[in-house]
RODO-2510 file (C-alpha; in nm, 4 decimals, decimal comma):
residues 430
     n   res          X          Y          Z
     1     x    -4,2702    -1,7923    -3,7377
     2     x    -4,2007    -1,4501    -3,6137
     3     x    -4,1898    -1,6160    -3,2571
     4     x    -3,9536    -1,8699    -3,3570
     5     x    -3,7138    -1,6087    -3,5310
     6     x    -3,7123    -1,4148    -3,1981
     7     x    -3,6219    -1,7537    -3,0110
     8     x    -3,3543    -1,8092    -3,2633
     9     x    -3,2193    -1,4232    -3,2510
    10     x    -3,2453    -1,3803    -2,8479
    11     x    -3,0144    -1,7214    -2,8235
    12     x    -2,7273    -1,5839    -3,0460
    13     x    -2,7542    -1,2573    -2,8770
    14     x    -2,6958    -1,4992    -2,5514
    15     x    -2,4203    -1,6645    -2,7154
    16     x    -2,2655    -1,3612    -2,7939
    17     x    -2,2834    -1,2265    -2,4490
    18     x    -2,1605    -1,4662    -2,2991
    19     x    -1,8331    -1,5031    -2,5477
    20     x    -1,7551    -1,1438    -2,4602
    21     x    -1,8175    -1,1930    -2,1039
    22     x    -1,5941    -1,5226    -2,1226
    23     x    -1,3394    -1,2627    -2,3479
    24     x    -1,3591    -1,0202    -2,1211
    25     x    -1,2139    -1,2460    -1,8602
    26     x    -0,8328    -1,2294    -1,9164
    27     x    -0,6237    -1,0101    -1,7062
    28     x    -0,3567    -0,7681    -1,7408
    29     x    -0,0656    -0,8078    -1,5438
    30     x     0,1925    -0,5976    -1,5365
    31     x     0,4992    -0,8121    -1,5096
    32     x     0,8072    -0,5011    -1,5873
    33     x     0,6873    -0,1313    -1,5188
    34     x     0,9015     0,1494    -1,4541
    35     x     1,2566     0,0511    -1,5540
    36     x     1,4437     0,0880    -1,8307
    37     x     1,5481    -0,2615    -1,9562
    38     x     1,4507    -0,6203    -1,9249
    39     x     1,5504    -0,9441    -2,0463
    40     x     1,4072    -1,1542    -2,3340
    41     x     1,5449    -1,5402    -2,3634
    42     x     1,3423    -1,7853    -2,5590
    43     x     1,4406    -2,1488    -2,6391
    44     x     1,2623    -2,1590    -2,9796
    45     x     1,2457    -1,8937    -3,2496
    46     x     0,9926    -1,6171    -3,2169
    47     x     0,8227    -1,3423    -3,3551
    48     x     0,8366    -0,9285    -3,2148
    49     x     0,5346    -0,7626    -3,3618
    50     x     0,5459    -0,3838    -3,4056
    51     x     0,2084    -0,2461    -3,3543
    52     x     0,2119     0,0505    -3,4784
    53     x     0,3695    -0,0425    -3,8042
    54     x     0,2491    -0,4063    -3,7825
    55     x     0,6046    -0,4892    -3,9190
    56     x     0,7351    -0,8003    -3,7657
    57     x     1,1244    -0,9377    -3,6789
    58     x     1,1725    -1,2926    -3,6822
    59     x     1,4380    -1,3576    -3,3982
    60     x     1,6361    -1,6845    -3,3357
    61     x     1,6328    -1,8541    -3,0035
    62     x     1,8630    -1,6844    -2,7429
    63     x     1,8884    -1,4478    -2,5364
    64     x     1,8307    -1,0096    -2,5813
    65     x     1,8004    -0,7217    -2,3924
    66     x     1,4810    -0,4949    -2,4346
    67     x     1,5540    -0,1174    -2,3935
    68     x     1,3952     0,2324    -2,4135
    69     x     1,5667     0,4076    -2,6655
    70     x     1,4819     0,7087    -2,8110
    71     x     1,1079     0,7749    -2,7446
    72     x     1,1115     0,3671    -2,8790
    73     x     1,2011     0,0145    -2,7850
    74     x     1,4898    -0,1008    -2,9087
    75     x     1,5915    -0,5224    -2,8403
    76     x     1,9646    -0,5760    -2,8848
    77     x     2,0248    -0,3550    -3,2349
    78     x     1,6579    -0,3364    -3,3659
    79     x     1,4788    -0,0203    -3,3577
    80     x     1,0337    -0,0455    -3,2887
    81     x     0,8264     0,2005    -3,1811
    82     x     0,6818     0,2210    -2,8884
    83     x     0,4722    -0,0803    -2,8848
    84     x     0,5690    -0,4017    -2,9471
    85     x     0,3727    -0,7583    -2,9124
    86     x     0,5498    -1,1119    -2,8808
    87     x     0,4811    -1,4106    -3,0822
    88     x     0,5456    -1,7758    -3,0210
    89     x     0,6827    -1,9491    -3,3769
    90     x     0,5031    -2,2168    -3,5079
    91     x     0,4560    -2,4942    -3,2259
    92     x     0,6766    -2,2860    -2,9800
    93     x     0,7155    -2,0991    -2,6973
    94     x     0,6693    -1,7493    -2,5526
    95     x     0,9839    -1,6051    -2,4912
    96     x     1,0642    -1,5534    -2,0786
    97     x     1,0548    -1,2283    -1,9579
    98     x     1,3727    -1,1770    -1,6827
    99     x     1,3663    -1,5187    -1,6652
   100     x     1,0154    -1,6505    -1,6029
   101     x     0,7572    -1,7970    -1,8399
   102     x     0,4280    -1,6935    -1,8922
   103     x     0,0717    -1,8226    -2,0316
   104     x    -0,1340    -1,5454    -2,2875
   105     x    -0,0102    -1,2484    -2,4563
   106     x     0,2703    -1,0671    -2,4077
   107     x     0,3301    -0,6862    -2,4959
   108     x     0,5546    -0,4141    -2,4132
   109     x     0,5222     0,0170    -2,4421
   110     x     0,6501     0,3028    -2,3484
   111     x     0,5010     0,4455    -1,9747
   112     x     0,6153     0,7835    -1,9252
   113     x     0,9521     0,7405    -2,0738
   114     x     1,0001     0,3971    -1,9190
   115     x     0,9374     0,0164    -2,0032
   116     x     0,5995    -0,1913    -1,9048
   117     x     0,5477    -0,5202    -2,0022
   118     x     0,2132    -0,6671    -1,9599
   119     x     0,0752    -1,0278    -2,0096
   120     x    -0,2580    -1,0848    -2,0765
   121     x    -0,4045    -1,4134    -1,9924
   122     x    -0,7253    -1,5659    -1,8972
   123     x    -0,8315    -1,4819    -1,5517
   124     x    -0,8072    -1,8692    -1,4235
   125     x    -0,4856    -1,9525    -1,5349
   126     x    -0,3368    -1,6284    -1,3779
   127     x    -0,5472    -1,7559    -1,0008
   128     x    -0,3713    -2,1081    -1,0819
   129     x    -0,0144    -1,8974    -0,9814
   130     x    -0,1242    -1,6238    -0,7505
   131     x    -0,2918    -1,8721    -0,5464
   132     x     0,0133    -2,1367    -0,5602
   133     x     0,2231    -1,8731    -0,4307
   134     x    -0,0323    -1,7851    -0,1377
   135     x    -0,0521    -2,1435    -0,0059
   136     x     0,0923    -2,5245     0,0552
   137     x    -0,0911    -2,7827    -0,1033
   138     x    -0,0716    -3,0069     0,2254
   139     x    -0,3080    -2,7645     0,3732
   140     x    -0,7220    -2,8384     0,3449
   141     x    -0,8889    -2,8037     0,0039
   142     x    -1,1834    -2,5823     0,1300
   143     x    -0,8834    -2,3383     0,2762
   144     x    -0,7156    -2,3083    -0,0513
   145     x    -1,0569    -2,2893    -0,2194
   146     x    -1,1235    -2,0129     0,0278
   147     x    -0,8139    -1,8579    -0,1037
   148     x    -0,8630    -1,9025    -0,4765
   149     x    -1,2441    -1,7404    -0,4149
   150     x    -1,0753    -1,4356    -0,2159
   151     x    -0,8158    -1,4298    -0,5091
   152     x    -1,0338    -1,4211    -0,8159
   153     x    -1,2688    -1,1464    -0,6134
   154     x    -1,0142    -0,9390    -0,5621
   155     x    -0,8715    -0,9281    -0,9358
   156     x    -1,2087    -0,8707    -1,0682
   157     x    -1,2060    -0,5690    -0,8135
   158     x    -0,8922    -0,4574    -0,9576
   159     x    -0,9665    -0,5428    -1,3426
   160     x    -1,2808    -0,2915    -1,2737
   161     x    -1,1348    -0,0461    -1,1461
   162     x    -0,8578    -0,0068    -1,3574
   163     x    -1,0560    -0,0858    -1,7130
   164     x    -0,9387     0,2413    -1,8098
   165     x    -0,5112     0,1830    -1,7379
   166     x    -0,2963     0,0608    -1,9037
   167     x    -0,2724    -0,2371    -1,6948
   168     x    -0,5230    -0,4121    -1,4040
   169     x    -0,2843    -0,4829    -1,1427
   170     x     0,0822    -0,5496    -1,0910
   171     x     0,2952    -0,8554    -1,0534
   172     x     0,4385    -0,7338    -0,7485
   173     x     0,0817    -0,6536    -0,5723
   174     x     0,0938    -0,7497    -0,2354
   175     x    -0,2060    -0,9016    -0,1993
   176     x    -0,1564    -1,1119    -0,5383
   177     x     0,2113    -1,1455    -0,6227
   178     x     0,2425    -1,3127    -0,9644
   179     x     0,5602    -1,4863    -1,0668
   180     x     0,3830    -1,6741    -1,4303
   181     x     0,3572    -2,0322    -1,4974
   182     x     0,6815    -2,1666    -1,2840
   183     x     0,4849    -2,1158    -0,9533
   184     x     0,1486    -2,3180    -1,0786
   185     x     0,1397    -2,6298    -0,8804
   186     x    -0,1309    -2,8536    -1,0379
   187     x    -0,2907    -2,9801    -0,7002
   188     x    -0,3566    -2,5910    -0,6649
   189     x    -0,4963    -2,5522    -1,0049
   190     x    -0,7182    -2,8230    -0,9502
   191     x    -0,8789    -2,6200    -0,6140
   192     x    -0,8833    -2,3266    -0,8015
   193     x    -1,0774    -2,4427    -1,1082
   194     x    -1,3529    -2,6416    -0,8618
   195     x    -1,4081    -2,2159    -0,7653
   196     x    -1,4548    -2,1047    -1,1175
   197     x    -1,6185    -1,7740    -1,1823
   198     x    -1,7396    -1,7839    -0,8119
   199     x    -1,6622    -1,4408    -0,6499
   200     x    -1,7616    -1,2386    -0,3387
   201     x    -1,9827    -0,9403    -0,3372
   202     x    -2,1670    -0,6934    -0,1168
   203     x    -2,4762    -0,6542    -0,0263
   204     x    -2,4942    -0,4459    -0,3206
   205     x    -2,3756    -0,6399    -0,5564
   206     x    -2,0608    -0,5275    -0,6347
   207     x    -1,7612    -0,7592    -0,6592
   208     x    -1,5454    -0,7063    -0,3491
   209     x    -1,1801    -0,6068    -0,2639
   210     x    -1,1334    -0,9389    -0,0750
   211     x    -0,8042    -0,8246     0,0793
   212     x    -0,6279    -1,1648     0,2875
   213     x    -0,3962    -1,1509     0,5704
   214     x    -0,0988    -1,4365     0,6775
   215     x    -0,2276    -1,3983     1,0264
   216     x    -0,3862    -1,1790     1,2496
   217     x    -0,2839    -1,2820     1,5861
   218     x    -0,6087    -1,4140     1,7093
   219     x    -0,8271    -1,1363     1,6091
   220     x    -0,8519    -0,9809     1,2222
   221     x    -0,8781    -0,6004     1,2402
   222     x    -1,1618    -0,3572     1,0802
   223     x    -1,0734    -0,1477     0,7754
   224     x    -1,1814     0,1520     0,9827
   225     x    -0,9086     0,0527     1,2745
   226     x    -0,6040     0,0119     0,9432
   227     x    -0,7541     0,2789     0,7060
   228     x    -0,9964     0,5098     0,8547
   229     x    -1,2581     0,4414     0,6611
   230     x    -1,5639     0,1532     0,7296
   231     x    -1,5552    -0,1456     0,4421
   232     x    -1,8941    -0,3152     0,5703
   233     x    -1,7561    -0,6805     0,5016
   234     x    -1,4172    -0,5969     0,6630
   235     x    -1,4912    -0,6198     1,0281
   236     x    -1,2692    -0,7595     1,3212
   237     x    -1,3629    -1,0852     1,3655
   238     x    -1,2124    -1,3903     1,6021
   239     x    -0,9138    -1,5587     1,4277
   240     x    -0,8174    -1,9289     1,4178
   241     x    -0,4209    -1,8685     1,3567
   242     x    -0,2765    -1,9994     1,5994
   243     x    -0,0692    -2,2666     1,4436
   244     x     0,1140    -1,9971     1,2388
   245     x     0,4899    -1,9589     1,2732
   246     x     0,4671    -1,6534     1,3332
   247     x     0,1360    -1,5928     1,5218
   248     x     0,3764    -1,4664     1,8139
   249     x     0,7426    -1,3189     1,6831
   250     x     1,0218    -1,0942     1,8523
   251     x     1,2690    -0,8214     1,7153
   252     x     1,5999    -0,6789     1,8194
   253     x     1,7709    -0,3525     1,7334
   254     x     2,0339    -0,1503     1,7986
   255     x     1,9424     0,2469     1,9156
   256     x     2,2356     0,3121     1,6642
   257     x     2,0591     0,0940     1,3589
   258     x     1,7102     0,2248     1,4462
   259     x     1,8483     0,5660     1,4025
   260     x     1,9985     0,5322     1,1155
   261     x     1,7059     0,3589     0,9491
   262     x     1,4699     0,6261     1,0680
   263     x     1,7136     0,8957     0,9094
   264     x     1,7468     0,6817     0,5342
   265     x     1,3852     0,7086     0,5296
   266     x     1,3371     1,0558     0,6251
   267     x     1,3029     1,0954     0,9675
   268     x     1,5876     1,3097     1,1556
   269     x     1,5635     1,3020     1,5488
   270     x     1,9331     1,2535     1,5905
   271     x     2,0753     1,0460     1,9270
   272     x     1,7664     0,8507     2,0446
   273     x     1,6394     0,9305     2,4074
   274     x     1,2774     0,8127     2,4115
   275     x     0,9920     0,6291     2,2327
   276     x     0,6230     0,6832     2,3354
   277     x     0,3562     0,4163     2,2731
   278     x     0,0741     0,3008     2,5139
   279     x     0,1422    -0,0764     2,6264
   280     x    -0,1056    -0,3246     2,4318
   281     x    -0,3062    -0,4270     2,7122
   282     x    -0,4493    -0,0396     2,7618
   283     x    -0,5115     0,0291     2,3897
   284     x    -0,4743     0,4013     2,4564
   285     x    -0,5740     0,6320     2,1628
   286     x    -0,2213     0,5611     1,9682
   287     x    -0,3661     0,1931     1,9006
   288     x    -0,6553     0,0531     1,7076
   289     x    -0,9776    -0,1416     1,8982
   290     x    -0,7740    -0,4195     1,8546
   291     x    -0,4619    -0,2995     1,9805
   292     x    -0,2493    -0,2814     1,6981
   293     x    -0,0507     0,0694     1,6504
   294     x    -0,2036     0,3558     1,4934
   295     x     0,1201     0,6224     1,5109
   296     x     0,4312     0,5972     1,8331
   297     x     0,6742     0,9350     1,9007
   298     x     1,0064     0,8816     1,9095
   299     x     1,2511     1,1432     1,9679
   300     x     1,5927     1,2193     2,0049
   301     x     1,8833     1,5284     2,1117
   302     x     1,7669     1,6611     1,7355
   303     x     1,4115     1,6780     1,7002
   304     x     1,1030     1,4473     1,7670
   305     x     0,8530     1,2868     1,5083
   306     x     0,5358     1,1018     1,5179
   307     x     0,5870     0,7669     1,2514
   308     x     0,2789     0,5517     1,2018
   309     x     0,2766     0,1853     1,2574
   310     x     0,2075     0,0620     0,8947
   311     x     0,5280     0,3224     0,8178
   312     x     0,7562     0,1574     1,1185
   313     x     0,6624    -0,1825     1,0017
   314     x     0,7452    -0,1285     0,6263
   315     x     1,1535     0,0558     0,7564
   316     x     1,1725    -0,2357     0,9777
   317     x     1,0544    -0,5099     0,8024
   318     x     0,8061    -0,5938     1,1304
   319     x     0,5979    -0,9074     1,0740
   320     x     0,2697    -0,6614     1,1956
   321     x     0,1752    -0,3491     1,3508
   322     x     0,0200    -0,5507     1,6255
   323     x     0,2769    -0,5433     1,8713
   324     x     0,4647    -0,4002     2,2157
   325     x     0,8270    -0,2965     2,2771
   326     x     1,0396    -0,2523     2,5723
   327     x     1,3987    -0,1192     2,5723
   328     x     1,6816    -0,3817     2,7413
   329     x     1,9979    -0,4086     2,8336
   330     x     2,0936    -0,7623     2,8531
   331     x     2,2031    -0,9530     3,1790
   332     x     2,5393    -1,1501     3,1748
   333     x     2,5333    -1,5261     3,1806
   334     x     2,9073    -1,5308     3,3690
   335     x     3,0527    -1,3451     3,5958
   336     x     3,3824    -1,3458     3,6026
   337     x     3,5787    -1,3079     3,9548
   338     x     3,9575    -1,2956     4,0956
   339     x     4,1357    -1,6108     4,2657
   340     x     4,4005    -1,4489     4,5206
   341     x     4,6670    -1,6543     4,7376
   342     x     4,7184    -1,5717     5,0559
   343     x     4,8683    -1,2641     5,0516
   344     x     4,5846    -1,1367     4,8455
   345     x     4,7568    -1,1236     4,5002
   346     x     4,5745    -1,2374     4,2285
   347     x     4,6453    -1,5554     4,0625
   348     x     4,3618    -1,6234     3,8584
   349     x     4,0100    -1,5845     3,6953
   350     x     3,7120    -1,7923     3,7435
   351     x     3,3579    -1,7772     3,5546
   352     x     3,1068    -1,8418     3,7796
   353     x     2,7390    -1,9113     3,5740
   354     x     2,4847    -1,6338     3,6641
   355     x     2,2459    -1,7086     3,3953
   356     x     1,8353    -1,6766     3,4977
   357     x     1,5672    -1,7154     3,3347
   358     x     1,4957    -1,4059     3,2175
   359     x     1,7789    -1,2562     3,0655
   360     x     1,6701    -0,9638     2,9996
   361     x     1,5070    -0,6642     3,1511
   362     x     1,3622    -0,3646     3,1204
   363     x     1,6114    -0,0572     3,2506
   364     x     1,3772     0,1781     3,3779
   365     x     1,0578     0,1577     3,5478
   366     x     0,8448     0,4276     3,4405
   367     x     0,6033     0,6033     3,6131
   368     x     0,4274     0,6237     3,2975
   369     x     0,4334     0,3391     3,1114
   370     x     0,3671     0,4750     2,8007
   371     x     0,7089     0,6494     2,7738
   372     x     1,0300     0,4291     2,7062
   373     x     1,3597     0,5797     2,7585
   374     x     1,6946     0,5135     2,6373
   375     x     1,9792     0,4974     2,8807
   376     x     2,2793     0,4703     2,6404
   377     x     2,4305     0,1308     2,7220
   378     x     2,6587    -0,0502     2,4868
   379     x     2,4318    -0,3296     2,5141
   380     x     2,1156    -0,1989     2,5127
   381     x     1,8462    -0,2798     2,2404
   382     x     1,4696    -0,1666     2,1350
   383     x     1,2679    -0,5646     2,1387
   384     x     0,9508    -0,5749     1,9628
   385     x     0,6738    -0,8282     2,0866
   386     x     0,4451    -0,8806     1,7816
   387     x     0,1351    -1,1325     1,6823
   388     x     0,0498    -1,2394     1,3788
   389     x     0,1783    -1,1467     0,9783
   390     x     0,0347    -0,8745     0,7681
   391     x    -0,1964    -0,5866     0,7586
   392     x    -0,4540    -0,8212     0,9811
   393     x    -0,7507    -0,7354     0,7479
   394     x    -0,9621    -0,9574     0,6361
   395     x    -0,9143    -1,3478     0,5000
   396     x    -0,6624    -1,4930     0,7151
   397     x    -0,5002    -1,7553     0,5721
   398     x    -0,3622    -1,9492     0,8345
   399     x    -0,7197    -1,9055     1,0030
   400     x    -0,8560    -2,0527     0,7147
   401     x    -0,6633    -2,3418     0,7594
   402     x    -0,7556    -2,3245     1,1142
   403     x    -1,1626    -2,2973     1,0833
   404     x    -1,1194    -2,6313     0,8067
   405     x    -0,8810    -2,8390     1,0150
   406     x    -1,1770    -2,7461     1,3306
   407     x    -1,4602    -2,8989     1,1383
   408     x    -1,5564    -3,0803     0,7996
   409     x    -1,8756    -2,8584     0,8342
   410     x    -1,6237    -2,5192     0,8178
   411     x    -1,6627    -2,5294     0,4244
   412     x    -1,4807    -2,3039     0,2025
   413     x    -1,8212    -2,0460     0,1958
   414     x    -1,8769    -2,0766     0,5530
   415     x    -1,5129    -1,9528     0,6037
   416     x    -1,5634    -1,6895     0,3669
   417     x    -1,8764    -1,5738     0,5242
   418     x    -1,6669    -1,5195     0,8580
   419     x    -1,4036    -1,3183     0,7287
   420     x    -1,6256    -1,1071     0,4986
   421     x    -1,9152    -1,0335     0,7186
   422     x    -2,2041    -0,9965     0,5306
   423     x    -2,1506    -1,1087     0,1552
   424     x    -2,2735    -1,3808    -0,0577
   425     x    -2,0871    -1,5503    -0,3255
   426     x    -2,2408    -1,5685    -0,6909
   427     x    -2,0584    -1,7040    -1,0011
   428     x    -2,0116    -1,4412    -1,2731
   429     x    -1,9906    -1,7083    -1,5581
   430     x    -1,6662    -1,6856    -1,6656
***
């Protein structure tokens, strides 16, 4: 009897566990942090839930304007304090923050004077958007399962760490940009609930930050060569990009506009006269192992500075930090000549074509090849040659799509397994 009591006790206690493991599954996203206003349009009547009075204020279908006001919240001409919860009527809908819809909870508080809005929702139905927006559905199912496996490893990183915050990670994060339930594409939802609860980790244990890349330009790079610090499962491994776009790009600009861009974001060299940075096929000490760019010197007739490569590539908007430049002054396709008479006089202009093939060169051949001068020609421009889309590190996505399109056997844990060197992936029953 007493046996069959402890059967009967350790199975609820099992039950129970896992209900507040499958509870503790839902996500908070910060979809509004840090301003001061949003908007709030619903198409059927719904409720605003104060929850600090637990008051409520029916409100008819429309559209408001949430505000901080006053050490409160304040939408249109009602006053709440500084929490507030939405609630769908009966049979309706959530109302749509700034325009987009979302599955779960949503609630909104004061952050240090300013407005967050967070929805809460389970954990699989926010990977069914982040991964949508990450990937086509034309591409290979064990890619976008790759993805979605990536995805839901690196929230549960995130929800971890951040247990303690007001929020677990932001709708503008770059590795998992979340736009609600407009961007859930049901051929992707389908992928990403085949992966359910399955998630990367260490060997360890832990759950990993399963950061993902666009493209690496044929080779991913190590966390130790883009942060300075060794992630054991983020090596540089060989990459399988090469069908994206941009797996090779180019960039123009002015002297004038790269000035000016340095100078909006802080740094003040004045006229431009010279950039330093070791070519990419001698990987000198300014680049990584794999040649992308650690920090470049550029200076000018008022001062020099050193600007890393993550830095340049967030003023410029590069595709990467794995790339070379030259500076150019562009060769003419015409040239245009005199027609004289006789008597020498000019009667006349002709265009005669000039164009080769390469169009553009390099005005000065330095001695050291590291240094890249400016010579102050109208038409002269700084050209980045880059590989590759993002930070390089880890997953790449349009390697994924490479390694499954290579061979049915390239599964979505053997392609896993080659960007994360060294983990297994267990399912955390959720």
């Amino acid at each position: 009897m007493l046996k069959r009591l402890f059967i009967i006790c350790l199975s609820v206690l099992l039950l129970a566990g896992i209900n507040v493991a499958a509870e503790a599954a839902r996500v908070r996203a910060a979809v509004v942090s840090r301003q001061y206003n949003a908007e709030i349009s619903c198409d059927d009547d719904f409720l605003v839930v104060d929850e600090v009075t637990g008051e409520s204020a029916a409100l008819a279908k429309g559209k408001y304007f949430l505000s901080v006001a006053d050490g409160g919240l304040k939408i249109n001409d009602i006053v709440f304090t500084g929490r507030i919860r939405f609630a769908a009527s009966d049979n309706g809908m959530l109302p749509r923050i700034n325009k987009k819809s979302y599955d779960g909870t949503l609630r909104a508080r004061l952050q240090d004077g300013r407005l967050l809005v967070i929805n809460e929702l389970e954990l699989e139905d926010y990977l069914c958007s982040v991964v949508a927006g990450k990937t086509m559905v034309i591409w290979p199912d064990e890619a976008i399962k790759a993805q979605a496996v990536a995805a839901r490893s690196y929230a549960v990183y995130m929800m971890k760490e951040n247990q303690q915050e007001a929020f677990d990670i932001s709708a503008t994060d770059v590795e998992l940009p979340y736009s609600g339930r407009e961007s859930q594409k049901d051929a992707i939802s389908r992928l990403v609930m085949a992966t359910r609860g399955k998630v990367l980790t260490d060997a360890a244990g832990n759950v990993i930050r399963a950061v993902t890349t666009s493209s690496s330009g044929g080779r991913t790079e190590s966390a130790l060569g883009a942060w300075g610090y060794n992630v054991s499962y983020l090596q540089s491994v060989q990459d399988y990009d090469n069908e994206c776009p941009d797996y090779k790009w180019d960039y123009k600009i002015s002297p004038v506009l790269l000035q000016t861009l340095l100078e909006q974001n802080g740094y003040t060299v004045g006229k431009l006269v010279s950039i330093r940075l070791s070519p990419l096929k001698s990987k000198g000490h300014d680049r990584t192992d794999t040649g992308r760019v650690r920090n470049m010197v550029i200076s000018g007739d008022a001062g020099t500075v050193s600007i890393s490569g993550q830095e340049l590539m967030k003023i410029l908007s590069l595709n990467s930090t794995f790339f070379d430049l030259i500076i150019t002054t562009p060769l003419p396709d015409n040239l245009e000549v005199p027609i004289e008479n006789y008597y020498g006089m000019e009667i006349g202009r002709k265009d005669i074509n000039i164009r080769v093939d390469n169009s553009e060169k390099s005005i000065w051949k330095n001695v050291y090849s590291s240094y890249h001068l400016f010579s102050g020609g109208k038409e002269e421009k700084v050209v980045f040659y880059g590989f590759g889309k993002g930070s390089g590190v880890g997953l790449s996505i349009w390697g994924a799509k490479g390694m499954a399109d290579a061979s049915p056997a390239n599964n979505y844990a053997v392609i896993l397994q080659h960007y994360y060197q060294g983990t297994a992936i267990k399912n955390i029953g959720i």
